[in-house]
Structure formats: C-alpha cells, structure tokens
C-alpha positions as CSV (number, residue, x, y, z in Angstrom):
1,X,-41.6,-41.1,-26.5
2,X,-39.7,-40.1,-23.0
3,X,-40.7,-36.0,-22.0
4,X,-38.7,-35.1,-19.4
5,X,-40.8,-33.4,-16.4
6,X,-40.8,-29.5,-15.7
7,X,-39.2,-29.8,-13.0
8,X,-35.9,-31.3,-14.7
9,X,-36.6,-28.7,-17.6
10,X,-36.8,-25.8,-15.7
11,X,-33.6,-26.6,-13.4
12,X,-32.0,-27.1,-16.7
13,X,-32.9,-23.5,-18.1
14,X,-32.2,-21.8,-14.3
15,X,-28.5,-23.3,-15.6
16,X,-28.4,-21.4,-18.5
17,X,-29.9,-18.2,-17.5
18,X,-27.2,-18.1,-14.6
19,X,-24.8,-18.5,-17.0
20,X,-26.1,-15.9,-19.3
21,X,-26.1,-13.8,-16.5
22,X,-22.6,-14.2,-15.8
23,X,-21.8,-12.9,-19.3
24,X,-24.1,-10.0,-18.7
25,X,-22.1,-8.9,-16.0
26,X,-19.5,-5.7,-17.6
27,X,-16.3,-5.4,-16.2
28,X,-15.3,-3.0,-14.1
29,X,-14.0,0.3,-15.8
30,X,-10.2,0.7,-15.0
31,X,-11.0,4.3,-13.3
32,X,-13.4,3.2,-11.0
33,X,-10.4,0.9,-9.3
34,X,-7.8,3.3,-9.6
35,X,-5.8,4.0,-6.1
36,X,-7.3,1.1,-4.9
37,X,-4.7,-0.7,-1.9
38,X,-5.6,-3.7,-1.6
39,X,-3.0,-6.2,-0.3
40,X,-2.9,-8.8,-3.0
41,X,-0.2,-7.9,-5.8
42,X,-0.2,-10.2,-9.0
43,X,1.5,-9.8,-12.5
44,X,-1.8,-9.1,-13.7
45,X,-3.1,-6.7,-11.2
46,X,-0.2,-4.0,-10.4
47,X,2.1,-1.6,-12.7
48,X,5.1,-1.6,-11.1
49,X,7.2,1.9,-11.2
50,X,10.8,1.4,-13.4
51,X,12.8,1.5,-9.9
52,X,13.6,-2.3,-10.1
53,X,17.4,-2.4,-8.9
54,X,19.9,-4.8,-9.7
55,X,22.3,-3.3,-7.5
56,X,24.9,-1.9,-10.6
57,X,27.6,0.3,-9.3
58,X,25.9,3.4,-11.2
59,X,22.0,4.8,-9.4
60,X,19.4,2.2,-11.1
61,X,17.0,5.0,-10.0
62,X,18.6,8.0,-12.3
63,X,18.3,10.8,-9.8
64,X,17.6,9.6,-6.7
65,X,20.4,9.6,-3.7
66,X,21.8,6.6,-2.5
67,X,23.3,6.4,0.6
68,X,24.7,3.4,2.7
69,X,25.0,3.5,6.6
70,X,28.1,2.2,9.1
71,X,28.3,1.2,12.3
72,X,31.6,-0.3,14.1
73,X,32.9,-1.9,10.7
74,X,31.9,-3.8,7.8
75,X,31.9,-3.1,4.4
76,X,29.0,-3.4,1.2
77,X,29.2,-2.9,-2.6
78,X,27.9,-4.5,-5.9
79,X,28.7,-8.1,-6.7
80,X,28.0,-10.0,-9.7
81,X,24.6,-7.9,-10.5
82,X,23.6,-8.0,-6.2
83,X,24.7,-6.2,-3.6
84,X,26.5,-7.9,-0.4
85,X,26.7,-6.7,3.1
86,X,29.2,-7.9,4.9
87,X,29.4,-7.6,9.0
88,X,32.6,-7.5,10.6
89,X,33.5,-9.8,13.7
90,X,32.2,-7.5,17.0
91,X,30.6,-5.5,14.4
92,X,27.2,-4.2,14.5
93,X,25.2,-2.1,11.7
94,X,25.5,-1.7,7.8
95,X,22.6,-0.5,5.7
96,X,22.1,1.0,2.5
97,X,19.1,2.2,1.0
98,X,17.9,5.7,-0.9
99,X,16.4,9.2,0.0
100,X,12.9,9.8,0.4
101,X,10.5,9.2,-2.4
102,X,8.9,12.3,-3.8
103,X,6.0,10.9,-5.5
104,X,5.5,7.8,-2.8
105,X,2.9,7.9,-0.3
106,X,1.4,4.4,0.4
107,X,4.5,2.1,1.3
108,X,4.8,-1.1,-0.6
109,X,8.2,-2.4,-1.6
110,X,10.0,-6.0,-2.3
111,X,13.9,-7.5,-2.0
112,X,15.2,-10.8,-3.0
113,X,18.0,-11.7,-0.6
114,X,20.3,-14.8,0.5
115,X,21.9,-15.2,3.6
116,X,25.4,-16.6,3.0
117,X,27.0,-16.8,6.5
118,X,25.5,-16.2,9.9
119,X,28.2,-16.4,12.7
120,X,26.9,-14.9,16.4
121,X,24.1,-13.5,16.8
122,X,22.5,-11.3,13.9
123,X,19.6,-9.5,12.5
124,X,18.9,-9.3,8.8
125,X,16.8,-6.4,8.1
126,X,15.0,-7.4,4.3
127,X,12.8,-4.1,4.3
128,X,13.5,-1.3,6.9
129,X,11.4,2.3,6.8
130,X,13.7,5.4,8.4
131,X,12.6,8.4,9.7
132,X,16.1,9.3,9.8
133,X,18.9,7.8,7.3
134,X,21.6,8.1,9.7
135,X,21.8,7.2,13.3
136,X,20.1,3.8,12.8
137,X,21.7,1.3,15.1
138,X,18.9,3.7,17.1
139,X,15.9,1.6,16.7
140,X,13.7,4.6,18.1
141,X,14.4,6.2,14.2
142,X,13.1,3.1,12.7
143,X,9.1,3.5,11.0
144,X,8.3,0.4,9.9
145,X,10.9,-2.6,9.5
146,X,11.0,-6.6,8.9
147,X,13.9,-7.9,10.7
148,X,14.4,-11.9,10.5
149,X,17.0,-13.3,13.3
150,X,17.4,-16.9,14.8
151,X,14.3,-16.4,16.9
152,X,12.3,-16.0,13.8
153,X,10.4,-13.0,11.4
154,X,9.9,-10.1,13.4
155,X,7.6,-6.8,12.5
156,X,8.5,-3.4,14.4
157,X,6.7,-0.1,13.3
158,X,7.2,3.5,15.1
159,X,4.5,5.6,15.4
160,X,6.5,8.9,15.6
161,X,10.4,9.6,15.4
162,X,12.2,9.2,18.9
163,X,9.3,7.1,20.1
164,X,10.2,3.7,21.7
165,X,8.9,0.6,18.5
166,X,6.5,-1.7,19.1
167,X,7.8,-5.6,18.4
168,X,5.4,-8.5,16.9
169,X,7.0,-11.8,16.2
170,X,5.2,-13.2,12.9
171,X,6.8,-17.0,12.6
172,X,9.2,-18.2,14.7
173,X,11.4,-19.6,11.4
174,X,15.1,-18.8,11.1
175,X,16.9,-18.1,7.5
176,X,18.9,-20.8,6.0
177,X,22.4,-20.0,4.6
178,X,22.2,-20.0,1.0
179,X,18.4,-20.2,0.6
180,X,16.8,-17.7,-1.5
181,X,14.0,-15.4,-0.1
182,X,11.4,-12.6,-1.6
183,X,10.3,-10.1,1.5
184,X,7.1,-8.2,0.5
185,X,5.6,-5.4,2.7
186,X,3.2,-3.1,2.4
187,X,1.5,0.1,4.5
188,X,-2.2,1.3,3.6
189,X,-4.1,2.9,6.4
190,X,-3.6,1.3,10.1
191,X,-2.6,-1.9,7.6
192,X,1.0,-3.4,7.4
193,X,1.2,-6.6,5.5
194,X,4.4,-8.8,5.1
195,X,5.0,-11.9,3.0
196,X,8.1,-13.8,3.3
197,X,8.9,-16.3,0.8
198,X,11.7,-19.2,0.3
199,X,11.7,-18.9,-3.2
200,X,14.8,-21.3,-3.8
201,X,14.5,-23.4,-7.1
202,X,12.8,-27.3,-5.8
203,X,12.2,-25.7,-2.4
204,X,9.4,-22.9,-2.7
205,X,7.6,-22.8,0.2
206,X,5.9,-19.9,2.3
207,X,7.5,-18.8,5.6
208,X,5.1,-16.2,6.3
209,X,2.5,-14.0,5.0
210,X,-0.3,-11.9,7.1
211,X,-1.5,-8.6,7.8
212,X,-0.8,-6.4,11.4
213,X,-2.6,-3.7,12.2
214,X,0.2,-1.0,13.0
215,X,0.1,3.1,11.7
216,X,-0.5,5.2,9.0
217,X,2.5,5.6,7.1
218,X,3.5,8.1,3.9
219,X,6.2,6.8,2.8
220,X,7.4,10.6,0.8
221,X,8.8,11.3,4.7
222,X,10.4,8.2,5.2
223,X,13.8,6.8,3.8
224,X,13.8,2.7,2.4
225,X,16.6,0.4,2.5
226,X,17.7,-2.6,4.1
227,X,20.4,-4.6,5.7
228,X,21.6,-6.1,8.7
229,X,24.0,-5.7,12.2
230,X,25.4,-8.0,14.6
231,X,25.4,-7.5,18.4
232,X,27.4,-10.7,18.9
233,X,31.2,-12.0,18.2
234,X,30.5,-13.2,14.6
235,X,30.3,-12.3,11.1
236,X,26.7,-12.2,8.6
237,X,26.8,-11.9,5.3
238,X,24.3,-11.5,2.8
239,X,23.6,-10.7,-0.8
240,X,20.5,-8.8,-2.2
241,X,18.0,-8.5,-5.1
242,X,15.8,-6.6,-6.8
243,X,15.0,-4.2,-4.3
244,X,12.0,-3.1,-6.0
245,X,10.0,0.2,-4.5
246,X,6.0,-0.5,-6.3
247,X,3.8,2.5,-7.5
248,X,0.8,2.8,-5.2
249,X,-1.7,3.3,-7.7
250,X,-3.1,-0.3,-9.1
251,X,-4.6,-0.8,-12.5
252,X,-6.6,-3.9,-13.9
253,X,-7.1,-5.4,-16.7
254,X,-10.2,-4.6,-18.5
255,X,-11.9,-5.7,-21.6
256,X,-11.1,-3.4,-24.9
257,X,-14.2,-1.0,-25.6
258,X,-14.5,-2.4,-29.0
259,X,-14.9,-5.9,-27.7
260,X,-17.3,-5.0,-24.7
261,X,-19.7,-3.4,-28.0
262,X,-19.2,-6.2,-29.7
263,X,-20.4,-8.6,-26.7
264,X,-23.4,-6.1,-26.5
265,X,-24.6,-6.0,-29.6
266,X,-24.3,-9.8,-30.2
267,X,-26.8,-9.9,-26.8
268,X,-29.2,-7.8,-28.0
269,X,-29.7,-9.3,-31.4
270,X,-29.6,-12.9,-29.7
271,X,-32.1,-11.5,-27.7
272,X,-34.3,-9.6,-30.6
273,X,-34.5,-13.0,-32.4
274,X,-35.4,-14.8,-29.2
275,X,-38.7,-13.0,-28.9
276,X,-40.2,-13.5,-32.1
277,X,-38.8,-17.1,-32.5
278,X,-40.6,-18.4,-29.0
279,X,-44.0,-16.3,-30.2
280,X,-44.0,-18.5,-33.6
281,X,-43.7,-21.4,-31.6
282,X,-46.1,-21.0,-29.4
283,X,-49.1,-20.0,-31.9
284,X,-47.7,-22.7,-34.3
285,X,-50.1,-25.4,-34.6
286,X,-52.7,-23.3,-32.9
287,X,-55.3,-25.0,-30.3
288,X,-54.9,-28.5,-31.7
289,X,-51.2,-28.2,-30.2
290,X,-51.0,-26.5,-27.3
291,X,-50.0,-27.8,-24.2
292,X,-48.4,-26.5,-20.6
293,X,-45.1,-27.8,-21.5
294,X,-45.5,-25.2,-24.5
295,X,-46.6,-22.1,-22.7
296,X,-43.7,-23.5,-20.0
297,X,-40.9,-23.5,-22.9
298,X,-42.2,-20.2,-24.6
299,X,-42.5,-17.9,-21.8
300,X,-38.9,-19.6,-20.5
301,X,-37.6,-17.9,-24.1
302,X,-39.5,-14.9,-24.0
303,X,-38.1,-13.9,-20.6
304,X,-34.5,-14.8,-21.6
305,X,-34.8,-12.5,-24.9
306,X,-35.8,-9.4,-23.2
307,X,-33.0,-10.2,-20.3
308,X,-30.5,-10.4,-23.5
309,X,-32.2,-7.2,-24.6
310,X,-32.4,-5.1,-21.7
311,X,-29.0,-6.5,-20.8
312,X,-27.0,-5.5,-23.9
313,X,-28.3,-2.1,-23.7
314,X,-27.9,-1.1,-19.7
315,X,-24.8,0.6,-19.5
C-alpha cells in the first residue's frame, strides 16, 4: 500500500497548523482602536454622528446655526430634499454651510452634489473649511477647501487666517453637467485626504482619491460648508446632498465576549484530547509497531495539542 513520504506529510500538517494559528489569533478589543484616524472609512468600520443633512428647510442639525454667504448676486434654498445654488450672470460667490462644531476636532466630512449648468468660468467648492464664515470670496480666510473647476480637482489649505493658500492640482478632470459625485475629505495630523467619486447609476467610476500632506487642523475653530462662485460672464448651478459632517472617533467590529469564550474553550478541550489521543497511539502496538513515520505523526499531534492548549488560555 502507497505511504506518502514525510516530506508531503509534514508540508501537509505546516497547512493546518497555519491555519489553526489563524484561529488562534483574538481580535482586537474595540478600546484598544478607539480614536484611531486612519483614512479608510467603510460601513463597517466608522459610526457616523446623526448630522446627515438632506437639506430640509428646518436645521437637520437641531441646534446648530446655519448660515449661507452672498457675493454680487445669486440665490440658494431647499429643493426637492437638496439644496441648489444658483450663480447669477457676472456673479461671483454663494455658500452656505454651519457654525463651528463644538465637539469636532479631526476634520472629516462628505457631500453628494450635481452640477446642472456651468456657463463661464466657475468653481464648485464640494467641501470648504473657513476660518471666518463671512468675507469668503477672500480666499486668504479659507483653511482647507476642494474646489473642482474646468482645469480639474484642486486642493488649497491655509495654515493661518490672513495667510496667502497654498494650491495642489489633484486630477486634471472637469465635472460633467448632470453627473452625480460623492467628495470625501479628511484632516488628521499634517494629513489631508480627498476622494472624489462619479457615483452616477451605470457610470461609477473614481475621479480621484489620495492623500496631501498639508496642516494640522481642528476643526472646533473652523466653519464647514460648501458651494461655488463665478468670476466669468455665466451662470453655475448646482444641487447638493448629504452633507454629512463624520464623528472622529472610529469603532470596529469585534467578536461578542460570549462567543470569543466559546472559541476558547472549544480550543482547549480540542487540545486536552489531542494529547492523550497521540500518546495512545504511539505506545499502541508497542515495539513490534513502531516506526519513524509514528514518532513523526505523534509528536506532529502532541505539539498541536499544547498549541491549542496554551492558545485557548493566553489572554
């Protein structure tokens, strides 16, 4: 009868003694991750804060002040659950946006918008950061914004009020009228990371996403809105989504208590019935049936039961 060699035997056991090892590996404990910034969001992996806006004539954010900006003409105001902005001809700012946010300090925020008519030259501003709500057609005010004209996706960021910005063109990709869009930044540390998607139904596709090294922000001193202006002869208008501001502390998912004591009791006694079972078989049949392909297979399963063992009862 075919015995396969060690060599195939043992690679076969390293197999499963990777894999046990795998499920001897405990999650990580929700508070040891806690305030952690990492730039990669999922459904799974953030709590968002319950400041989603849908742009409703009354504050979605139940307290907080609202406040919309003017500049030379235009005019803004819900429609149909978004909110439009709508530049004049020879006009040149409109923003709107809310006061600062008490309990925000890392910056991390996310609008749906469309583009629905781009005549002259314009600049739609998805995500902006203010040190000051008013006066903004000044861009020296401006912290942190994501402004997207003809030219492409553009990042500026402020160090300080009144200083001059610094500019960083991200993708050279224009908007297209009527496409939708999802404009994700974020701040942590010397960080700022922007993603920019067309999330129209058929046509999802990534227009940008990548990370700039740019200042320390806290967002409690800043103001976040968005919008738009026109230096040119020509009207813009645009409608906006779920302008959604994200809690900067993340939480993930971790395995119920009960379960993880389940998992390690279940290893231990796996492993407290490994050790006797491979010492029965290798005194069974004493001298007359010992060989090195026994001593190989028992000491193969008397090492995996006290891994099991030792493993089910480290913390």
């Amino acid at each position: 009868m075919y015995r396969p060699k060690n060599s195939v035997v043992l690679v076969r056991l390293l197999i499963i003694m990777f894999v046990l090892t795998g499920v001897l590996v405990h999650p990580v404990d929700s508070s040891a991750t806690t305030g952690n910034k990492g730039f990669s969001p999922s459904a799974t992996e953030t709590e968002y804060t319950n400041k989603t806006i849908h742009f409703q004539v009354a504050d979605p954010y139940d307290g907080y002040d609202v406040w919309t900006y003017e500049y030379q003409g235009g005019v803004q105001g819900p429609s149909d659950n978004r909110y439009y902005i709508d530049t004049d001809t020879s006009g040149y700012s409109q923003h709107f946006g809310y006061d600062e946010f008490s309990s925000q300090s890392d910056i991390m925020a996310e609008v749906w918008f469309r583009p629905t008519l781009m005549v002259g030259t314009y600049r739609y501003r998805p995500l902006l950061y203010a040190y000051q709500k008013t006066g903004l057609e000044s861009s020296t005010r401006s912290a942190l914004i994501v402004q997207w004209a003809s030219t492409g996706v553009y990042l500026f960021w402020n160090t300080a009020n009144g200083d001059a910005p610094t500019a960083e063109l991200l993708v050279g990709t224009a908007p297209i009228v009527d496409h939708e869009y999802s404009v994700m930044l974020a701040n942590s540390g010397n960080d700022t990371w922007v993603r920019v998607l067309d999330i129209t139904p058929a046509l999802e596709s990534v227009v940008y996403n990548g990370t700039t090294t740019t200042f320390n922000y806290d967002a409690t001193t800043l103001y976040a809105g968005l919008g738009q202006y026109s230096t040119g002869s020509g009207n813009i208008y645009g409608t906006w989504d779920n302008f959604t501001i994200v809690d900067s502390t993340f939480t993930y998912e971790t395995i119920d208590p009960i379960v993880l004591w389940g998992l390690d009791v279940g290893l231990i006694i796996m492993g407290l019935i490994m050790i006797p079972a491979s010492t029965i078989y290798f005194v069974r049949g004493g001298k007359e049936d010992m060989s090195q392909d026994k001593l190989f297979y028992f000491l193969i399963a008397f090492v995996i039961g006290w891994a099991l063992v030792i493993g089910g009862i480290t913390p």
